[in-house]
C-alpha positions in Angstrom: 32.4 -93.7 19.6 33.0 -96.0 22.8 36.4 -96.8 23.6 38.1 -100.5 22.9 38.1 -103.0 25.6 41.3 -102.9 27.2 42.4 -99.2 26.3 42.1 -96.6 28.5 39.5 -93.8 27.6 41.1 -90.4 26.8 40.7 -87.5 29.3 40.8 -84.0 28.9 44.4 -83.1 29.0 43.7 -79.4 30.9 41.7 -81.4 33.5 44.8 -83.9 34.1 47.3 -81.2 34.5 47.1 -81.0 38.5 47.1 -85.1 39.0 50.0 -85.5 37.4 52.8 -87.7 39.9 49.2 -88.5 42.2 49.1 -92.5 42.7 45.9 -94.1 41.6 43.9 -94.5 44.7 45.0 -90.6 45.1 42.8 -90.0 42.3 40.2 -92.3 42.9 39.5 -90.4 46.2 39.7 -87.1 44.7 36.9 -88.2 42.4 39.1 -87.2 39.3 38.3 -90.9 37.6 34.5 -89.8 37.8 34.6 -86.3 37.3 38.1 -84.5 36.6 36.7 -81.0 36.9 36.0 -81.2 40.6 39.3 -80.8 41.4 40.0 -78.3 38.6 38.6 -75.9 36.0 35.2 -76.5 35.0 35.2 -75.2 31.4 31.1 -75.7 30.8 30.7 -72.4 32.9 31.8 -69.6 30.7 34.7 -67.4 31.8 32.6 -64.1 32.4 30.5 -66.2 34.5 32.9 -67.4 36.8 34.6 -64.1 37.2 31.5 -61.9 37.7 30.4 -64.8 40.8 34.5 -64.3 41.9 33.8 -60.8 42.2 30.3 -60.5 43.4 30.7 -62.5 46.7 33.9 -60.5 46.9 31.8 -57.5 46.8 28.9 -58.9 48.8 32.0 -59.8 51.7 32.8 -55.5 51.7 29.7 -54.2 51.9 28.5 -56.2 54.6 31.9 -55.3 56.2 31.2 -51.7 55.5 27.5 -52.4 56.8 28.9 -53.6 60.5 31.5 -51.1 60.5 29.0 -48.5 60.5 26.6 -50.4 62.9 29.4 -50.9 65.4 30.3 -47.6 65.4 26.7 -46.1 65.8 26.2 -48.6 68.6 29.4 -46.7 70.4 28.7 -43.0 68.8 30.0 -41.1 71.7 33.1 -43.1 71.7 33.4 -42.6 68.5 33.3 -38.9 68.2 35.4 -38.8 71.5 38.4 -40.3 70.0 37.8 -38.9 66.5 38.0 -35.3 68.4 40.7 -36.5 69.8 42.5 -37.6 67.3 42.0 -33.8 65.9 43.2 -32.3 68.6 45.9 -34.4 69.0 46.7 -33.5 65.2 46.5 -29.7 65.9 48.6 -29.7 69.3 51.1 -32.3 68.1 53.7 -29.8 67.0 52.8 -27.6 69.8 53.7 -30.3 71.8 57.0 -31.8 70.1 58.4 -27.9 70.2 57.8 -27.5 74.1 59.6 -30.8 74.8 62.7 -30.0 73.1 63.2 -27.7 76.5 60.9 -30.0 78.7 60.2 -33.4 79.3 57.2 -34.6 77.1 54.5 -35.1 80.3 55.0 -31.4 81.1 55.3 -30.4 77.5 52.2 -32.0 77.2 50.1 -30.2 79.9 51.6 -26.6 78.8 49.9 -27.7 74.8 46.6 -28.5 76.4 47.0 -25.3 78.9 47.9 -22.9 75.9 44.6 -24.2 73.6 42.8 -23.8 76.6 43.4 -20.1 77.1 43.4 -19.5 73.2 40.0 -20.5 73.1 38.8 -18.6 76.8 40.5 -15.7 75.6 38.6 -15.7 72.4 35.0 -16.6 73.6 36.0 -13.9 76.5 36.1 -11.4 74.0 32.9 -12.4 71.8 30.8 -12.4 74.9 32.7 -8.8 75.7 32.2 -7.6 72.3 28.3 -8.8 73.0 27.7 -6.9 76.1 29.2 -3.6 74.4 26.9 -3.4 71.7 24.0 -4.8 72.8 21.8 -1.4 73.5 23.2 0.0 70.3 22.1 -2.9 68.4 18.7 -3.4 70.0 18.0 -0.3 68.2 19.4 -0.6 64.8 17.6 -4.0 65.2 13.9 -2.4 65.4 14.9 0.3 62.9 15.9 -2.6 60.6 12.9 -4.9 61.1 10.6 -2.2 60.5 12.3 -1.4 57.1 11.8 -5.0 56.3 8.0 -5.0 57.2 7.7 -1.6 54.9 9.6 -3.5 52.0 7.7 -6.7 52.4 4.0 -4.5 52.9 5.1 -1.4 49.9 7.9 -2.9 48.2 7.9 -4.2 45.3 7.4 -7.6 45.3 4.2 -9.4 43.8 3.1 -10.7 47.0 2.0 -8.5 49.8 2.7 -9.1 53.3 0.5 -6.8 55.8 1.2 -6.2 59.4 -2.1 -7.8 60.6 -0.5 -11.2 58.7 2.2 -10.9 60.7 0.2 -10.4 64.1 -2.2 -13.2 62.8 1.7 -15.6 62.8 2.8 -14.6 66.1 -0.6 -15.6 67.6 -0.9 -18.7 65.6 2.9 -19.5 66.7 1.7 -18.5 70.9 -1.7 -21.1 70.9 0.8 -23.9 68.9 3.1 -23.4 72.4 0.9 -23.7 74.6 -1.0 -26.4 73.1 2.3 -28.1 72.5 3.9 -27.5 75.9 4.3 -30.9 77.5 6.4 -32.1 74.0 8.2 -28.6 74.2 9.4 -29.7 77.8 10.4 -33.2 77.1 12.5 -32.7 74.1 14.0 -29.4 76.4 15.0 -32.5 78.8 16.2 -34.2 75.9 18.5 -31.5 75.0 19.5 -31.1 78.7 20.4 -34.6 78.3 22.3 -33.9 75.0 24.1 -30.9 77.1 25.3 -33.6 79.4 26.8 -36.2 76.6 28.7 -33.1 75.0 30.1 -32.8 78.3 30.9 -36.9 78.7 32.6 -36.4 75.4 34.6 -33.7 75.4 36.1 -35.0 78.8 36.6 -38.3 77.0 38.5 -36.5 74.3 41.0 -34.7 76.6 41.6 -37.7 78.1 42.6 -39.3 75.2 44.1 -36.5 74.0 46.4 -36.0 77.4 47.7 -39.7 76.6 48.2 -39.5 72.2 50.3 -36.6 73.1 52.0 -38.3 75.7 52.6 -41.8 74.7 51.4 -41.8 71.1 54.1 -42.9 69.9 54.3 -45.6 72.5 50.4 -47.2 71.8 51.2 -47.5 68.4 54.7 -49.4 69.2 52.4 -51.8 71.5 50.1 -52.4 68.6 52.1 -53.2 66.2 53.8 -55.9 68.4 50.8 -57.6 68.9 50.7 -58.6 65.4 52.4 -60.9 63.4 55.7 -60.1 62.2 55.1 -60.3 58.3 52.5 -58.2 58.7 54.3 -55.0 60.7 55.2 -53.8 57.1 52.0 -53.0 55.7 50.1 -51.7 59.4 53.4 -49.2 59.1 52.5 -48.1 56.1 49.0 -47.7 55.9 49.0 -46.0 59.2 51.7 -43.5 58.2 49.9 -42.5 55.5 46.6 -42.6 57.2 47.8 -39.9 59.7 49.9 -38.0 57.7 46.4 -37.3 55.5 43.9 -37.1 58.8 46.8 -34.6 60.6 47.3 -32.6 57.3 43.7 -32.2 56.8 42.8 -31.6 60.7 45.8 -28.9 60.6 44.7 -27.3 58.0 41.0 -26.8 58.1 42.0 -25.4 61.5 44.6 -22.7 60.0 41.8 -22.4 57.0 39.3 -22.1 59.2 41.1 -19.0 61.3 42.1 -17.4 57.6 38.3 -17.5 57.1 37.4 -15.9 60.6 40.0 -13.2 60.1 38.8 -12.1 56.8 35.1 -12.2 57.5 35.9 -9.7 61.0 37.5 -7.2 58.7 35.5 -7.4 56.2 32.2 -7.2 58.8 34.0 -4.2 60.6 34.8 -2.4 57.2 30.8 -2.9 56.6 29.7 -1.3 60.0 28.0 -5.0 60.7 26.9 -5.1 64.5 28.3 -8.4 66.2 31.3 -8.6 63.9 33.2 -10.4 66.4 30.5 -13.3 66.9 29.6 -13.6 63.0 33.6 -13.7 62.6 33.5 -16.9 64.9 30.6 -18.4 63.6 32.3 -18.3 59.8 35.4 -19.6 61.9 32.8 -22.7 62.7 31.2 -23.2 59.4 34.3 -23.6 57.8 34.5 -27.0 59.3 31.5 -28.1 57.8 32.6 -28.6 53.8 29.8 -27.2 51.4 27.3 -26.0 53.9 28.7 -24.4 56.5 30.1 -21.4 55.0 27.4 -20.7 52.9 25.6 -21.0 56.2 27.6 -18.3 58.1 27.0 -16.2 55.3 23.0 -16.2 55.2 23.4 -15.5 59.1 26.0 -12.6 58.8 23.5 -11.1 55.8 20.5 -11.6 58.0 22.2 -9.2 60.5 23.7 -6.3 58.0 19.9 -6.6 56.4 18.3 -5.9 60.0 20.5 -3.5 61.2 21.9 -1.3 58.0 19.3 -2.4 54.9 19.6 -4.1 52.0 22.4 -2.8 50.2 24.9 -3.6 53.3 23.3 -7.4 53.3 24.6 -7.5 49.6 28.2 -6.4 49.7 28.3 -9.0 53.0 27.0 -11.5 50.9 29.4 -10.5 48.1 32.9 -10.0 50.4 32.3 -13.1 51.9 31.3 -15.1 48.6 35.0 -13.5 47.7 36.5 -14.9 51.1 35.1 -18.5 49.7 36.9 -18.0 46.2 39.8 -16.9 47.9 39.4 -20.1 50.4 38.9 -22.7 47.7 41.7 -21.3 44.7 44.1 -20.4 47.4 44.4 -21.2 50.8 43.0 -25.2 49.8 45.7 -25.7 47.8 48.5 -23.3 49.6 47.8 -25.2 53.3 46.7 -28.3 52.4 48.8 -29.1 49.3 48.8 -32.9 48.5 48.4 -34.1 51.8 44.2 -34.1 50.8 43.7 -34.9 47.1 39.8 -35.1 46.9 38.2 -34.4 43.9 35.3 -31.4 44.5 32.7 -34.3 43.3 34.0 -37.1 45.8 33.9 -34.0 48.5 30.4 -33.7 47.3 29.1 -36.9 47.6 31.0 -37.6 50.8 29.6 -34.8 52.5 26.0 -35.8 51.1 26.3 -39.5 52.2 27.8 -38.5 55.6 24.8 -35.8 55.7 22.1 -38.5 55.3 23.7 -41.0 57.2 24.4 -39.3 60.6 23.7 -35.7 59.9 25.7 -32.8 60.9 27.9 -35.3 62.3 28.3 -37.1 59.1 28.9 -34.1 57.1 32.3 -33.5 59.4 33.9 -36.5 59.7 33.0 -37.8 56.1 35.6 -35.9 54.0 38.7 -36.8 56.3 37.8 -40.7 56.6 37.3 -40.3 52.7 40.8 -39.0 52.6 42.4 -41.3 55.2 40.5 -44.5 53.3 41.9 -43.2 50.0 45.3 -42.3 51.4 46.1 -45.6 52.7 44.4 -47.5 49.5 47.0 -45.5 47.5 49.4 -46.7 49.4 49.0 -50.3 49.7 48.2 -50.5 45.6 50.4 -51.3 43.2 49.8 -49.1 40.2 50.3 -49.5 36.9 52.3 -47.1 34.6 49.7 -44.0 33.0 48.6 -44.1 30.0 50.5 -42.5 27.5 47.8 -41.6 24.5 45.0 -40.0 25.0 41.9 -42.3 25.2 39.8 -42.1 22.1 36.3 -40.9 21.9 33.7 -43.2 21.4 33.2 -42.0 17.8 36.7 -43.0 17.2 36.0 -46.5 18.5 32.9 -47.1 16.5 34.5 -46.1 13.2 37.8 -47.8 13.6 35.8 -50.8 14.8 33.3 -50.4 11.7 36.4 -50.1 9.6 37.8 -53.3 11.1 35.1 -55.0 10.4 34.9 -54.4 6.8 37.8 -54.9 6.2 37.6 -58.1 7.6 35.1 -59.3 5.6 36.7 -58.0 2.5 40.1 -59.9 3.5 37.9 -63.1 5.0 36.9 -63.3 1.3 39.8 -62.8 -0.6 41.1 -65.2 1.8 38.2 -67.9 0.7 39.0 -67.4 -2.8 42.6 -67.4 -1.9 41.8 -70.6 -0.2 39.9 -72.3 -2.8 42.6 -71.4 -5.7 44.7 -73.4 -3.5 42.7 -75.8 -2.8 42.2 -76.2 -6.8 45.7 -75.8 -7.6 46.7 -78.8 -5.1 43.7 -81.0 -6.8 
C-alpha cells in the first residue's frame, strides 16, 4: 500500500540507526533517501554469505603474501641461507659469547667464540680424516672380502632372483659406454658444481660476517629497529620477536647438543661392532640429525652398508638395530629433556613441514622448515588471545546425532501439544 500524500514513508529502522543527528542534505548525499543500505547493512545478502566473502579475500590477501614471501626469498636464496646460518650460529655461540665477556669486553669476547668453534670443528674433521688414513689399507681389504660375500649371496643365496657375475660385468660396461657417450653433460654439470663449490664458499663468508656483528651488536640492531617504528607498535615487535628467538635459539641449541648425543652414541656403538670408519659414520649421523625424518634414517642405511661390506650380514643388522635404539632414545628422551617447551610441534606438523619444505626447495627446505614452523607458531601464540579450554569432553558424533534426533522429537511432540494447547485457548477465549 502507497503511502498518503503528505506523510513520510516509513524506513527500515536498522538501516536508519547510523543517520541519526545527520542534517538532511547529509543524507541526501550519502544516498540514504534512495537506498539506506549503502551506507549500512544490507540484509538481502544472507549472513553466511557475507562472512564467507569477509573471510575469503582475507584469505586470498595471506596466501598471496605467503606466495611473495617465498618468491622474494628464492630470488635472494643465498642471502637467505647466509643469514639463517647465521642466525644459527649466532644461537649456538651466544652463551659462549655472553660467558667470555663477563672477563672481557664483548668485541674480544666475540672473536675468542668464533676462534673456539673454529678449532672445535678443525680438531674434529682433523681427526676423521686421521682416523681415515689409519684404516684405509685394513679396510680395502675387508672391503673386497665383503663385496664378494655379497656377490655369493646375491648369485647362491637364497633369494628368488639370481644375480650372476657376468650381469654384473654386463652393468659396469653398460655404466663405462653411458660415460663416455655422456661426457660433455658429465663436464658441464662438474662446472656447475664447481660453481656451487664457490657459492658455499660466498655464503659461509656471508654468515660469519653476520655472525661477527649479531654477536657483537645484536642487541644494538634490534634497539635500532625498533626505533624506527612507531611508538604504539614497539609492544607487539617486542613480543613477537622475543618469542620468535627464544623458539629459533632453543631449537638451534638443541638440535646442536641432540645432534652431538646422536654422534656420540653411534661412535660407540660402531666401535663396540668392529665397524671400519667409525669415526666418519659417527659424523655423518652427527649431520643427519639435522635433517628431521630423513636424515637419521639416512646415516643409518650408510653405516649398515659399511658393517654389511666389511663384517657380513649379521653385523649390518645389530647396526641397524643399535642405531634404530639411538633414534628411540633421541625422540622419547633427549627431544623432550633438551628441547622441553621451547619447540612444541606435533610429530604430524613436523611431518608435513619437512614434506612441504622437501618439495619446495629440497634438502634445503627439509632444514629450515621445522624451525620457521616453530618460530611462525611461537610468535602466533603469542600475539593471540585465547580463550579458556574446554572443560567437558567433546562428544562423539553418535552422541550429537541422537541427542539431536531426540531434540527433534521431542519437539514435534511439544510443538503439538503446544497447538492443541493453543487452540483450547483460543476456544476458551471465544
Amino acid at each position: 500500500m502507497s503511502a498518503s500524500p503528505g506523510i513520510p514513508s516509513e524506513r527500515p529502522t536498522a538501516s536508519m540507526k547510523h543517520l541519526a543527528g545527520l542534517s538532511p542534505a547529509a543524507k541526501k548525499v550519502a544516498g540514504a533517501r534512495r537506498n539506506p543500505s549503502v551506507v549500512g547493512v544490507d540484509e538481502s545478502v544472507p549472513a553466511w554469505l557475507r562472512t564467507s566473502a569477509g573471510w575469503s579475500w582475507r584469505i586470498l590477501l595471506l596466501v598471496a603474501a605467503v606466495g611473495l614471501i617465498f618468491y622474494a626469498t628464492a630470488q635472494v636464496q643465498i642471502v637467505f641461507i647466509a643469514v639463517f646460518l647465521a642466525l644459527v650460529i649466532t644461537s649456538v655461540l651466544r652463551p659462549v659469547t655472553d660467558w667470555y665477556a663477563k672477563i672481557m669486553p664483548r668485541a674480544l669476547a666475540t672473536a675468542l667464540a668464533i676462534l673456539s668453534a673454529f678449532l672445535v670443528l678443525g680438531g674434529l674433521l682433523t681427526y676423521v680424516i686421521t682416523s681415515v688414513a689409519g684404516q684405509w689399507d685394513s679396510l680395502a681389504g675387508q672391503f673386497n672380502s665383503g663385496i664378494e660375500k655379497i656377490f655369493d649371496f646375491l648369485e647362491n643365496g637364497p633369494l628368488p632372483v639370481t644375480i650372476t657375475s657376468a650381469d654384473i660385468e654386463t652393468w659396469i660396461e653398460n655404466a663405462r659406454t653411458w660415460i663416455a657417450e655422456h661426457g660433455g653433460d658429465i663436464a658441464s654439470q662438474a662446472a656447475a658444481s664447481a660453481g656451487s663449490v664457490f657459492e658455499g664458499f660466498a655464503v659461509l663468508a656471508l654468515a660469519i660476517f653476520c655472525t661477527i656483528f649479531f654477536l657483537a651488536r645484536g642487541k644494538d640492531m634490534w634497539t635500532w629497529f625498533l626505533n624506527q617504528l612507531p611508538s604504539r607498535s614497539r609492544e607487539t615487535w617486542i613480543a613477537a620477536g622475543g618469542a620468535g628467538w627464544y623458539t629459533f635459539s632453543g631449537y638451534a641449541r638443541g638440535t646442536v647438543i641432540i645432534a652431538l648425543a646422536d654422534g656420540i652414541l653411534a661412535a660407540i656403538v660402531l666401535v663396540i661392532l668392529g665397524v671400519p670408519l667409525a669415526a666418519p659414520l659417527a659424523v655423518l649421523v652427527f649431520i643427519g640429525a639435522f635433517i628431521p625424518l630423513i636424515g637419521a634414517p639416512a646415516a643409518m642405511v650408510v653405516a649398515m652398508v659399511v658393517a654389511l661390506a666389511a663384517n657380513g650380514v649379521v653385523n649390518a643388522a645389530l647396526v641397524g638395530i643399535f642405531i634404530a635404539l639411538i633414534g628411540q632414545f633421541e625422540g622419547h628422551i633427549l627431544q623432550p629433556l633438551v628441547m622441553g617447551k621451547q619447540v612444541s610441534l606435533h610429530p604430524v606438523v613436523v611431518a608435513l613441514a619437512v614434506t612441504a619444505g622437501t618439495f619446495i626447495a629440497g634438502i634445503l627446505g627439509a632444514v629450515v622448515s621445522v624451525p620457521l614452523v616453530a618460530v611462525a607458531w611461537a610468535v602466533f601464540s603469542k600475539l593471540r588471545r585465547k580463550d579458556p579450554p574446554m572443560e567437558e569432553d567433546i562428544p562423539t558424533a553418535k552422541e550429537i546425532a541422537l541427542s539431536g534426533r531426540g531434540r527433534s522429537s521431542n519437539g514435534g511432540a511439544s510443538g503439538g501439544s503446544g497447538g492443541r494447547g493453543s487452540d483450547s485457548e483460543a476456544t476458551a477465549e471465544a
